[in-house]
C-alpha positions as CSV (number, residue, x, y, z in Angstrom):
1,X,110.9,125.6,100.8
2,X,108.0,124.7,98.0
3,X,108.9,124.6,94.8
4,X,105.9,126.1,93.1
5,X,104.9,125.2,89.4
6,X,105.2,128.2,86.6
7,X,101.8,129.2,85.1
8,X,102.9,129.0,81.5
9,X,101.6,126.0,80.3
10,X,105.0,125.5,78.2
11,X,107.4,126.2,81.1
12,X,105.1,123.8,83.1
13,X,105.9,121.1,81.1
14,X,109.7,121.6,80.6
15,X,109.2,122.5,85.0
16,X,107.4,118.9,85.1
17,X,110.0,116.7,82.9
18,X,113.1,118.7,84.9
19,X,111.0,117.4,88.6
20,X,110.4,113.6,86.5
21,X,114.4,113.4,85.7
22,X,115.5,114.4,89.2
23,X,113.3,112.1,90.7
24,X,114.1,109.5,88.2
25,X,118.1,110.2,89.0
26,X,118.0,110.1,92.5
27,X,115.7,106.8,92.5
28,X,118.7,105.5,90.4
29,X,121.3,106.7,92.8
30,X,119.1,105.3,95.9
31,X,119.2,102.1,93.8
32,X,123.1,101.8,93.3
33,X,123.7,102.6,97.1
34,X,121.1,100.1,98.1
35,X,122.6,97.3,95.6
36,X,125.5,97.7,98.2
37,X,123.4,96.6,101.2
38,X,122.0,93.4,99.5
39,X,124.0,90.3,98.6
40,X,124.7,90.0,95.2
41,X,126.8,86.8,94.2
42,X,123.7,85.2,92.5
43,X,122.9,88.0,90.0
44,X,123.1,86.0,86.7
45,X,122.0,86.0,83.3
46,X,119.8,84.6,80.3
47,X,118.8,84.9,77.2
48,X,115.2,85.4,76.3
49,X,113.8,87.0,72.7
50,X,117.4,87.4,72.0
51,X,118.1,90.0,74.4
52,X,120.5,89.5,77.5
53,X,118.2,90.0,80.9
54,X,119.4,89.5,84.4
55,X,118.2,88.5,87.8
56,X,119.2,88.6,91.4
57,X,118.6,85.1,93.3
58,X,117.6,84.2,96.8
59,X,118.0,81.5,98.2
60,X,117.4,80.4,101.5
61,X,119.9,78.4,103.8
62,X,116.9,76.0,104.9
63,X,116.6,75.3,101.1
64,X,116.2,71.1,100.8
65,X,116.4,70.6,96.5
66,X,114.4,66.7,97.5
67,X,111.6,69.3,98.3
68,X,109.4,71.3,96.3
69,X,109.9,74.7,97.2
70,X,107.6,78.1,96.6
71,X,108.8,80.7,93.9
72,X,108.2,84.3,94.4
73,X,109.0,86.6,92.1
74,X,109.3,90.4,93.2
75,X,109.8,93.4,90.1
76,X,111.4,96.2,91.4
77,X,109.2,99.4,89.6
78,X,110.0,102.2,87.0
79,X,113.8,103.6,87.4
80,X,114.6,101.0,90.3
81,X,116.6,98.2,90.6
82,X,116.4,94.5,91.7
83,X,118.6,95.4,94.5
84,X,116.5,98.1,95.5
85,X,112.8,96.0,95.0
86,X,115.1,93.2,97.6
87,X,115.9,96.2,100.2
88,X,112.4,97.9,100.2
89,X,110.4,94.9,100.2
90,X,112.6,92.7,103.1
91,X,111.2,89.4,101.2
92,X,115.0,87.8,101.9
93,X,113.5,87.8,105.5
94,X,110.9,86.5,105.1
95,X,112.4,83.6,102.5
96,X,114.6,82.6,105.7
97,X,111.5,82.2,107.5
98,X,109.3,80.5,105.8
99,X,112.2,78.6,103.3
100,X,111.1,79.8,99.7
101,X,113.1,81.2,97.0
102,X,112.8,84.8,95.9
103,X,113.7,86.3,92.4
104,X,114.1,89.7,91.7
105,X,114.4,90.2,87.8
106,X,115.8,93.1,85.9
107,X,113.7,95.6,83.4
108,X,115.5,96.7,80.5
109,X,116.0,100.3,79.1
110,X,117.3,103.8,80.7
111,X,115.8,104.3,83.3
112,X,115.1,100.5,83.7
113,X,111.4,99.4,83.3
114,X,108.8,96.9,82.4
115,X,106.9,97.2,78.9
116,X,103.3,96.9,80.1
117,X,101.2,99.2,77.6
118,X,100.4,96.9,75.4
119,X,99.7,97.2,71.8
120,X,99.2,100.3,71.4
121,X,102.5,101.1,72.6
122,X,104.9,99.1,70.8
123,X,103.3,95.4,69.2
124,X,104.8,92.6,70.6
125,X,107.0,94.5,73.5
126,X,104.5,93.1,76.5
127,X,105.0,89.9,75.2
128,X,108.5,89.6,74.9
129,X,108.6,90.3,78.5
130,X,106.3,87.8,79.2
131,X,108.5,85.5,77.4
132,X,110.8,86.4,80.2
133,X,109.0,86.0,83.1
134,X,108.4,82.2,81.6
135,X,112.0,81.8,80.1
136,X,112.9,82.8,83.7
137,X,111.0,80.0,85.7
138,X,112.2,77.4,83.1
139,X,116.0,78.4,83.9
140,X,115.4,78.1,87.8
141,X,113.5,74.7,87.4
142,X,117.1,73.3,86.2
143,X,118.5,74.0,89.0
144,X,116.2,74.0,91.7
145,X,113.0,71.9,93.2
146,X,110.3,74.8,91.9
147,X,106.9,74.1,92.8
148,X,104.7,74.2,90.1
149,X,101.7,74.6,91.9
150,X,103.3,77.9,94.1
151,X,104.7,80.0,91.8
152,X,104.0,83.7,92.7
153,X,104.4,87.3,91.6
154,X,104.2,90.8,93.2
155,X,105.9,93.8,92.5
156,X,105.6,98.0,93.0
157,X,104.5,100.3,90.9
158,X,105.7,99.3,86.8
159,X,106.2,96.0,88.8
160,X,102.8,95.7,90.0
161,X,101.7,96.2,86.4
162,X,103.9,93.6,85.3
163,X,102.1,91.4,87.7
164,X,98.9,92.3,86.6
165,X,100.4,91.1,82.6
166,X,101.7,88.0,84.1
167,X,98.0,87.1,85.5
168,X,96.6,88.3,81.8
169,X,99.4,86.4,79.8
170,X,100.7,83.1,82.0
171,X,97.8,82.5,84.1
172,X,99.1,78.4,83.9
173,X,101.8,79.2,85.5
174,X,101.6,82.4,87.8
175,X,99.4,81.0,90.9
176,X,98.5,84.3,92.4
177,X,99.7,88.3,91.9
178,X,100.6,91.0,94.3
179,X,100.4,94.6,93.7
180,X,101.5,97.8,95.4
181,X,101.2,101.3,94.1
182,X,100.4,99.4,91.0
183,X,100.4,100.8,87.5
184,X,97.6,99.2,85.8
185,X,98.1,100.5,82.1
186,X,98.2,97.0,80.1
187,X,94.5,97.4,78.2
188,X,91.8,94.8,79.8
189,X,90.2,94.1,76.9
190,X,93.9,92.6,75.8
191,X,93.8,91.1,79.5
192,X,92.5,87.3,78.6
193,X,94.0,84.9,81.5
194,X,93.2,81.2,81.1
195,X,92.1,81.0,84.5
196,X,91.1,83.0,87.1
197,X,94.0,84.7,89.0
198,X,93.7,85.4,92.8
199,X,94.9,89.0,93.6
200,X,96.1,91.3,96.5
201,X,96.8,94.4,96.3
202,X,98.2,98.1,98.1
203,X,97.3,101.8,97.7
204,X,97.9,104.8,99.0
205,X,95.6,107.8,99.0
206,X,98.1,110.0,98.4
207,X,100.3,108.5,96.2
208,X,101.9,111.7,93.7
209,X,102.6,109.0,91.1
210,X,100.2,106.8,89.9
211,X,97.1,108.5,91.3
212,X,94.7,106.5,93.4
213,X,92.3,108.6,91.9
214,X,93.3,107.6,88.2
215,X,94.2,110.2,85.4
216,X,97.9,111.4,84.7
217,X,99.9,112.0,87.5
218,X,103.1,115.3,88.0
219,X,105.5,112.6,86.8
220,X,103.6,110.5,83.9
221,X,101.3,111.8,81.5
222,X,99.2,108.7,81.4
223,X,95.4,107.5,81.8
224,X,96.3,105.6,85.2
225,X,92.3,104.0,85.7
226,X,90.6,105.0,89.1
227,X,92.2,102.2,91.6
228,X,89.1,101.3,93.1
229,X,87.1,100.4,89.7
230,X,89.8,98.8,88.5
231,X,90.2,96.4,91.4
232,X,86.6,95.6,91.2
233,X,86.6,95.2,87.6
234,X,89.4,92.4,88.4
235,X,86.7,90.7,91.0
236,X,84.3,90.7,88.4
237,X,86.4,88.7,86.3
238,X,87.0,86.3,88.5
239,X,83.3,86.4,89.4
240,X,83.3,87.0,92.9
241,X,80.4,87.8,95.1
242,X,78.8,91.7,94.6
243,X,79.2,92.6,98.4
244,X,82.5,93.1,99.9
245,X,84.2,91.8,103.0
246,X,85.5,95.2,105.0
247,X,88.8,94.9,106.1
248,X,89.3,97.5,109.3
249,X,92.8,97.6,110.0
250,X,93.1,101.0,112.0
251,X,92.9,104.7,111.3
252,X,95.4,104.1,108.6
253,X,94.5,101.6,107.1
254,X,91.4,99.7,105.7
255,X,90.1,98.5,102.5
256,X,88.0,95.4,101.1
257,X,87.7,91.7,100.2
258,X,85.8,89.9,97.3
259,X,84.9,86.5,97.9
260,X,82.7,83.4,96.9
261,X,85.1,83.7,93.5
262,X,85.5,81.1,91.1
263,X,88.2,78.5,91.9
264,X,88.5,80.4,95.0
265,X,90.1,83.6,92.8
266,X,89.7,86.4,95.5
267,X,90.3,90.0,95.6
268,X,92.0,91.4,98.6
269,X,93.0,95.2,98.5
270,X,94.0,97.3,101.5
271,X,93.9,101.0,101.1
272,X,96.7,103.0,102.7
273,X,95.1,106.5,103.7
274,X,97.7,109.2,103.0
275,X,100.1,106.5,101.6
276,X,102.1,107.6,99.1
277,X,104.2,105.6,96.3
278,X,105.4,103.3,98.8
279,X,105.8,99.9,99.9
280,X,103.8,99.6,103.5
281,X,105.9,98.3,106.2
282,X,108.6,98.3,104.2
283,X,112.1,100.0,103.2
284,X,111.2,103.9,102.8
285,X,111.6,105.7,99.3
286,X,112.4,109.6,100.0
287,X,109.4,111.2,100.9
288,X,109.8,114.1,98.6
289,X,109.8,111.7,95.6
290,X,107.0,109.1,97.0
291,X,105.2,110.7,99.3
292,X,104.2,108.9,103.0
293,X,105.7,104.9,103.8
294,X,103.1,103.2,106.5
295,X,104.6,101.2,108.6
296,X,100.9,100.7,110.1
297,X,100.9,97.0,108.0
298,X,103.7,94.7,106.7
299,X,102.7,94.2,102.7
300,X,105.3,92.0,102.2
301,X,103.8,89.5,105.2
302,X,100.3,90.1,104.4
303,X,101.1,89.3,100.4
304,X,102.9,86.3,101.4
305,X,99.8,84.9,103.6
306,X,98.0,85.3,100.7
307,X,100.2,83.3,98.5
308,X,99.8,80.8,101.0
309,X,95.9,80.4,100.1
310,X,96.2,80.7,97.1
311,X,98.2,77.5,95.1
312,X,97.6,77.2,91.3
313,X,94.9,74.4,90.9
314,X,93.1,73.0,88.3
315,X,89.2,73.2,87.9
């Protein structure tokens, strides 16, 4: 069956918000469920900008606290859950490989999400989330042996834009950012990093939500930029070289690398063709919601190889 929208430009819209809250309500039930499939016993809590946040906590068997140990920090997306970021994205298995520690923090609100529009939106709201993000790291440098020098974020979607703010707002203390199906709405004329911030990121062609094309989307009515500009307006920041590195893959997959950066600050992003809203390799969202999940590349292995180039170092 296809749903088909009505012509009238009002019953559109009210036919638009009814599709947005399904797909919002069902995301939230696939979240719960999906909590029940991850270990939980280390969700906790802190205070940051007066408000109560939380966090769900991975932590490796292999971990050694006399040994500095990577941070990655993975942000579930709009109307999702840190459960749900930790089943999608399989970075617990990878942690037990490689013996890092993963977060996965909490968004606030109903559905849950990240405040990432800037000024305009609301003053002050991106920055009190950034105040998390740093409260965050403090709170787990108690505790554990936190590299200084490899502390990383990536997330999907809201998350991804929440990355991007982190490499605008706490560029001395994010090393590098990861992005998939990102929603690059914080303004870049408010993005003014301290550094140069190496970034990867993921996109699919297809993706019904935060079009790779730019422009509003069925579900959000907002001015999403043209993926493709904005990534290389990113390598122009960090200055890299004009002429791109092409990154063949296969039929599904292929895309583009910016080198010759300052402080070694490149731009890697892979292009998923018919992807949809979707983490490649990765956990699948319905495909009635999200669209097409590749499993033709592993994000979450490809992002972490990355990280691995990329510590924070000074100039």
């Amino acid at each position: 069956m296809v749903i088909t929208a009505p012509k009238t430009p009002f019953i559109k819209t009210l036919f638009n918000i009814l599709l947005t809250l399904i797909g919002i309500f069902l995301l939230l039930a696939l979240a719960i469920a999906t909590a029940f499939k991850v270990a939980d016993k280390t969700t906790s809590t802190l205070i940051s900008s007066g408000e109560i946040r939380s966090y769900l906590l991975y932590v490796p068997d292999s971990y050694d606290p006399n040994t500095p140990t990577p941070l990655v920090i993975s942000i579930h997306g709009f109307a999702e859950w840190p459960a749900h970021q930790a089943q999608i994205s399989h970075w617990n298995d990878l942690a037990d490989e490689n013996g890092f520690i993963v977060v996965y923090p909490s968004g606030t609100g109903f559905p849950k999400r990240w405040r990432t529009m800037g000024e305009a939106a609301a003053p002050g709201d991106s920055m009190i989330e950034v105040q998390f993000f740093s409260d965050l790291v403090d709170h787990l440098e108690q505790t554990y042996n936190i590299d200084p020098a490899r502390i990383y974020a990536n997330g999907l979607s809201n998350g991804g834009g929440m990355s991007y703010l982190l490499a605008c707002k706490l560029a001395d203390r994010i090393a590098a950012i990861g992005s998939v199906a990102g929603a690059y709405v914080f303004p870049l004329d408010q993005c003014k990093p301290s550094r140069p911030v190496p970034l990867i990121a993921f996109h699919g062609t297809s993706d019904p939500v935060v079009p790779f094309a730019g422009g509003p989307s069925r579900t959000f009515d907002v001015p999403f930029p043209v993926v493709t500009d904005w990534i290389k307006l990113w390598a122009e920041r960090n200055q890299c070289a004009a002429s791109p590195l092409v990154l063949p893959v296969d039929e599904e997959v292929n895309g583009f690398r910016l080198v010759n950066c300052i402080q070694n600050a490149e731009v890697v992003f892979y292009i998923i063709v018919g992807g949809g809203h979707a983490w490649p390799g990765g956990e699948p969202i319905p495909a009635w919601i999200a669209g097409y999940t590749s499993q033709h590349i592993d994000a979450t292995r490809v992002i972490w190889e990355f990280f691995k180039q990329h510590p924070l170092t000074t100039p």
